[in-house]
DRENPA-3360 file (N, C-alpha, C; in nm, 2 decimals, always signed):
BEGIN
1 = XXXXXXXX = -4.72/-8.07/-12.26/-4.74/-7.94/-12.20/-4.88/-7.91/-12.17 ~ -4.98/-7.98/-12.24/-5.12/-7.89/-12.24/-5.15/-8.02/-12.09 ~ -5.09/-8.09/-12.04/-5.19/-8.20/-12.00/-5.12/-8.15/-11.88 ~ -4.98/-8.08/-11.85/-4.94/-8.02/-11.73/-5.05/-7.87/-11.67 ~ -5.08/-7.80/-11.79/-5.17/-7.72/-11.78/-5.30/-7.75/-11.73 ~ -5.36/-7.85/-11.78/-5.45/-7.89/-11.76/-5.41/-7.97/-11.61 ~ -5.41/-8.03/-11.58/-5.34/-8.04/-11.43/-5.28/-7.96/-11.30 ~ -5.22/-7.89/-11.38/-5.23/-7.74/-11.28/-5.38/-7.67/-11.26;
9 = XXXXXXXX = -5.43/-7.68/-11.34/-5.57/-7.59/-11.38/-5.68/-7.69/-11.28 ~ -5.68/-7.81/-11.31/-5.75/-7.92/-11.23/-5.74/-7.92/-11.11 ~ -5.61/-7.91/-11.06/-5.60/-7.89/-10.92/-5.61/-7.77/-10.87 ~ -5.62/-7.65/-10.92/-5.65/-7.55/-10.87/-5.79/-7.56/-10.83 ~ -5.88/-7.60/-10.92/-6.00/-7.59/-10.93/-6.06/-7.65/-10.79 ~ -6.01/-7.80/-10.82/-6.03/-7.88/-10.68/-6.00/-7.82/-10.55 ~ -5.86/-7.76/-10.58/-5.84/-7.65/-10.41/-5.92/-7.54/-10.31 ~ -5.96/-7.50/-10.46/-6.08/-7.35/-10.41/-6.19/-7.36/-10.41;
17 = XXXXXXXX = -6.26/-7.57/-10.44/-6.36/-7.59/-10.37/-6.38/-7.64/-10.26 ~ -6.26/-7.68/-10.23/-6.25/-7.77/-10.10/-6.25/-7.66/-9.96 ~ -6.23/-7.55/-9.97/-6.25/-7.40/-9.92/-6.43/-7.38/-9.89 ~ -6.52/-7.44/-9.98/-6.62/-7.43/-9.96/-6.69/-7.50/-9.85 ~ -6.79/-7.45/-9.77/-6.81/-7.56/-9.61/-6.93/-7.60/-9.68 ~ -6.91/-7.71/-9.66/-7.03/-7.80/-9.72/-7.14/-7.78/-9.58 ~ -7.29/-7.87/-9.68/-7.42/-7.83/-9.63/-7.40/-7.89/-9.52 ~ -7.38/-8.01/-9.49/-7.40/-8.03/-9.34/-7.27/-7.98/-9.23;
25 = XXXXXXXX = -7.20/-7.90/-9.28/-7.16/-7.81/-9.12/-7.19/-7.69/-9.12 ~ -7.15/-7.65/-8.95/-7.29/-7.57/-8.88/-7.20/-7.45/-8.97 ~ -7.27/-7.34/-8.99/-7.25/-7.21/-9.02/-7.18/-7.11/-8.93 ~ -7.14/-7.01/-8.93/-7.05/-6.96/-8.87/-7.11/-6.94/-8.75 ~ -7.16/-6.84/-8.74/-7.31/-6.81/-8.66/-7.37/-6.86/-8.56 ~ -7.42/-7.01/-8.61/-7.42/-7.13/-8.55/-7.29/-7.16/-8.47 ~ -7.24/-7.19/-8.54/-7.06/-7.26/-8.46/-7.09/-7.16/-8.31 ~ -7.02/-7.00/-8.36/-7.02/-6.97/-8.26/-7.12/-6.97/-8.11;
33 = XXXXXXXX = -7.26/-7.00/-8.15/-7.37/-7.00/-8.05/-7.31/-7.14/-8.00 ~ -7.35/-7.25/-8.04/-7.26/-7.34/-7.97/-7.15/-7.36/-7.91 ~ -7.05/-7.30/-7.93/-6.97/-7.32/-7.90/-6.94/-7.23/-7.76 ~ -7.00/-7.10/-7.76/-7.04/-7.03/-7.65/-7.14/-7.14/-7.57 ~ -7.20/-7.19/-7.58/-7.32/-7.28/-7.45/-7.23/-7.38/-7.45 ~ -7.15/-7.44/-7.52/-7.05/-7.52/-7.42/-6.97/-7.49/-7.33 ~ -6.89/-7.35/-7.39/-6.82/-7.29/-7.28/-6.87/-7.29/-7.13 ~ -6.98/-7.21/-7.15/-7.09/-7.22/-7.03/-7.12/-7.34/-6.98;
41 = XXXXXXXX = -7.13/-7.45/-7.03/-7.15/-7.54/-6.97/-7.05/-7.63/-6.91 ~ -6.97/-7.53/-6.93/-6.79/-7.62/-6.84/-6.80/-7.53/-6.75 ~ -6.84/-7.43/-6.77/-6.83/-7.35/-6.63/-6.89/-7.38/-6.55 ~ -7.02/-7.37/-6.59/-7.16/-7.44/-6.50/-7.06/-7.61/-6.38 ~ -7.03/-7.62/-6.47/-6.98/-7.84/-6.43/-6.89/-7.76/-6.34 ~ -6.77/-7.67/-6.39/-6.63/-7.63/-6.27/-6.72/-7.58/-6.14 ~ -6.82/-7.44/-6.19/-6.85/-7.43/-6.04/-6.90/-7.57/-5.95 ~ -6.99/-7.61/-6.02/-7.06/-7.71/-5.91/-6.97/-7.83/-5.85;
49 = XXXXXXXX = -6.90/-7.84/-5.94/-6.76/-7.97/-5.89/-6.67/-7.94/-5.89 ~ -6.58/-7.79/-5.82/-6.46/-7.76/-5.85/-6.38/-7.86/-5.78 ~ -6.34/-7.94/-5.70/-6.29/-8.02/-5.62/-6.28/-8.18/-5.72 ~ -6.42/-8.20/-5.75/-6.39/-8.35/-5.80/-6.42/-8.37/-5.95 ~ -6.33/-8.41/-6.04/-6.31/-8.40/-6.16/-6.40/-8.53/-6.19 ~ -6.38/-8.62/-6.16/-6.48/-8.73/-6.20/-6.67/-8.67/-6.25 ~ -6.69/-8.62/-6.12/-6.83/-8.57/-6.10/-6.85/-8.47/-6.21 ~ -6.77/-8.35/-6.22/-6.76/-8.21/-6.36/-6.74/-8.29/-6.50;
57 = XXXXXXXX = -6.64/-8.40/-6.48/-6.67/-8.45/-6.62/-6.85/-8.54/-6.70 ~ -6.88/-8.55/-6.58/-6.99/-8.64/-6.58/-7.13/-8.53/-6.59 ~ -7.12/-8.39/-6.56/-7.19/-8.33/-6.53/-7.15/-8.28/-6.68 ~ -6.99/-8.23/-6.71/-7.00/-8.19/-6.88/-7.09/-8.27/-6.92 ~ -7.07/-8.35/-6.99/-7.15/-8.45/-7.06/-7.29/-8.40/-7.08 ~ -7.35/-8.46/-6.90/-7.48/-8.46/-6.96/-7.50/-8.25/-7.02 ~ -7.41/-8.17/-6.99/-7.46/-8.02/-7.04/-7.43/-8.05/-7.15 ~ -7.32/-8.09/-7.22/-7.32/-8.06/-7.37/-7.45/-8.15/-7.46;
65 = XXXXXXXX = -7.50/-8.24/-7.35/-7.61/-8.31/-7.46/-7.75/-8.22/-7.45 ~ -7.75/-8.13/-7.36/-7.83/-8.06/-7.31/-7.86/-7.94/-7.47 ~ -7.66/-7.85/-7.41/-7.66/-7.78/-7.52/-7.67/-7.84/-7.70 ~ -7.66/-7.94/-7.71/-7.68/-7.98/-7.85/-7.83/-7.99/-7.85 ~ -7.92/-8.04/-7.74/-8.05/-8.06/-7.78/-8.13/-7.91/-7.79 ~ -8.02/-7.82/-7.67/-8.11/-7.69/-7.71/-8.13/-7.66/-7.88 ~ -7.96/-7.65/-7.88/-7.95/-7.59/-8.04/-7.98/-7.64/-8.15 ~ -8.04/-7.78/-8.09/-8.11/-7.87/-8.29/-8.02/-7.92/-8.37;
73 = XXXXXXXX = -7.90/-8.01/-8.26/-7.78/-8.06/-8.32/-7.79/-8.18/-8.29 ~ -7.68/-8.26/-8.33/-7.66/-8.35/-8.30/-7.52/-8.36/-8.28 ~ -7.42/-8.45/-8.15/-7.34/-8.46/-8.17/-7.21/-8.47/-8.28 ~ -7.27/-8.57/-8.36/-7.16/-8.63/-8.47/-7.21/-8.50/-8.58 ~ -7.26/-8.36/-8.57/-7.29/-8.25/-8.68/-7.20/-8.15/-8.58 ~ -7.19/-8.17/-8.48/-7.10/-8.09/-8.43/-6.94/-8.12/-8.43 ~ -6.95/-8.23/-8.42/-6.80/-8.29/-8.44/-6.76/-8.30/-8.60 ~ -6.83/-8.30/-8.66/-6.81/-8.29/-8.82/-6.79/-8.12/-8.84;
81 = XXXXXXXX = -6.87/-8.04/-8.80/-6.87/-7.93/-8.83/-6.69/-7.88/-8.78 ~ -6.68/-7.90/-8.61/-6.57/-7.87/-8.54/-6.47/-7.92/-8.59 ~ -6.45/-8.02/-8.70/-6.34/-8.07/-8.75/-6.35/-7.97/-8.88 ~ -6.44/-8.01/-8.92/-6.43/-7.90/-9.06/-6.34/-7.76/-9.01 ~ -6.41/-7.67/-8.94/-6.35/-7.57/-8.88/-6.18/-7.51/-8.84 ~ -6.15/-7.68/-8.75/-6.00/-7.72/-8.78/-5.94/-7.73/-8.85 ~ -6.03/-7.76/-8.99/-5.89/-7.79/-9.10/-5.90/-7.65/-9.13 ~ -5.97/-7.55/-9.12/-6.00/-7.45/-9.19/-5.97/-7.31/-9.10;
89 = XXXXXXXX = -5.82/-7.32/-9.05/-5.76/-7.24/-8.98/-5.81/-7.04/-8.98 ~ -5.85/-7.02/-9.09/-5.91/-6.88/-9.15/-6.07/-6.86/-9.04 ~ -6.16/-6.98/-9.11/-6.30/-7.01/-9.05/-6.25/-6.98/-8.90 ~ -6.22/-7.09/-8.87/-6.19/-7.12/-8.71/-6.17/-6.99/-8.62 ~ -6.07/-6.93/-8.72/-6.00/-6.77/-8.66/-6.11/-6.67/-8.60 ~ -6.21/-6.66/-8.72/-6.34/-6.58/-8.66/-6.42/-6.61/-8.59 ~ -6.43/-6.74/-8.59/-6.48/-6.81/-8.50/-6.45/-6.76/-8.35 ~ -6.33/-6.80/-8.29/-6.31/-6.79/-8.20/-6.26/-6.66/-8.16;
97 = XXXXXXXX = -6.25/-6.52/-8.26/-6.24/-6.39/-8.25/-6.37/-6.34/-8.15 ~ -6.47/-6.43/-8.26/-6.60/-6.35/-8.20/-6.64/-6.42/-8.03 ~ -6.57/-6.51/-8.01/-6.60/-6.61/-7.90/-6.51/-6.48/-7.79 ~ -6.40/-6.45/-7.82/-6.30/-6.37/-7.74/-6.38/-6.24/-7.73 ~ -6.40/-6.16/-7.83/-6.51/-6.06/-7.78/-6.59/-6.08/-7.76 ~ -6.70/-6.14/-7.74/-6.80/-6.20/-7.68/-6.79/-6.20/-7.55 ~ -6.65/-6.26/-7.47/-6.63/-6.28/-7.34/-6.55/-6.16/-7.28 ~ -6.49/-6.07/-7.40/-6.45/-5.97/-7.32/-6.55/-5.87/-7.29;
105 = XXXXXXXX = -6.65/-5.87/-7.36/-6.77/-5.75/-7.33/-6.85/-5.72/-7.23 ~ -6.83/-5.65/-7.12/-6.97/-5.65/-7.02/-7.13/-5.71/-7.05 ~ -7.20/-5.83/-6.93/-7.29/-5.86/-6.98/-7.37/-5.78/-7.02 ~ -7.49/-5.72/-7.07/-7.64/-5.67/-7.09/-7.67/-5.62/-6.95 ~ -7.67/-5.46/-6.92/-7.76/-5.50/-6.77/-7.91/-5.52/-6.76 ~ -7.87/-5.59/-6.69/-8.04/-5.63/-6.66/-8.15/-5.54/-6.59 ~ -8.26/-5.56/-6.66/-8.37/-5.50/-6.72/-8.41/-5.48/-6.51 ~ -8.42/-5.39/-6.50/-8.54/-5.37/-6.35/-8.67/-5.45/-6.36;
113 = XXXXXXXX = -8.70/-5.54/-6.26/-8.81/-5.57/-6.25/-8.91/-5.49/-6.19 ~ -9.06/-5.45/-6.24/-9.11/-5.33/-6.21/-9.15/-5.35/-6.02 ~ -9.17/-5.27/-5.97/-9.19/-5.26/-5.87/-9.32/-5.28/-5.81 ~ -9.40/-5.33/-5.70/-9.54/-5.30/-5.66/-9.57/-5.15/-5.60 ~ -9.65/-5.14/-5.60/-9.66/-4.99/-5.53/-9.72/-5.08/-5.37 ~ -9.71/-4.99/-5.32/-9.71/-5.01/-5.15/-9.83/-5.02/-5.12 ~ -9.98/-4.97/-5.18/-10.09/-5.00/-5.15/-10.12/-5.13/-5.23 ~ -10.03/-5.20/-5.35/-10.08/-5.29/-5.38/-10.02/-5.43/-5.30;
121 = XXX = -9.92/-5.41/-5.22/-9.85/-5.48/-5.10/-9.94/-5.51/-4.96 ~ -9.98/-5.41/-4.92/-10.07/-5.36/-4.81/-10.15/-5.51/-4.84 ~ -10.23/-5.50/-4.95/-10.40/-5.55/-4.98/-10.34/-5.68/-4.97;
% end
């Protein structure tokens, strides 16, 4: 009996660390900023090549190496992280909650650029 307890008790323990996101995947925060500049960068690839899928996939590419160089990643830390993510159905959820409001929200309006005055046009 005590070695079933102890076994139940072991594996619980093991369960509710494996819940824990280890150091090298990206943080929530993280995830989501990435995962937002790739979105964009499929858009970017559809507008410019809506017609020829060869060319947009070739254009993905080089954006997502773009976007990983922006953000201080590396591929195989994003694909580690994005798998982590997936097994972790909860994580993932907010993830892509915040990704869905994020794209539902009006952008920022943009800031006016100040104007010259007319005698400084003139000169």
């Amino acid at each position: 009996m005590k070695w079933i307890t102890a076994s139940v008790l072991l594996f619980f323990f093991a369960s509710c660390d494996s819940d824990r996101m280890p150091a090298d995947v990206l943080p929530r925060e993280k995830m989501e900023q990435v995962l937002w500049d790739l979105l964009q960068a499929d858009e970017l690839a559809y507008q410019e090549f809506p017609e020829d899928s060869a060319a947009r996939r070739k254009a993905s590419v080089k954006y997502y190496s773009q976007v990983f160089h922006v953000n201080g990643i590396s591929e195989e830390v994003f694909n580690k992280s994005y798998n982590w993510y997936a097994d972790h159905p909860a994580s993932l959820n907010k993830v892509l909650d915040s990704l869905r409001n994020r794209s539902a929200s009006p952008p920022p309006p943009a800031t006016p650029k100040p104007r010259k005055r007319l005698k400084e046009l003139i000169q």
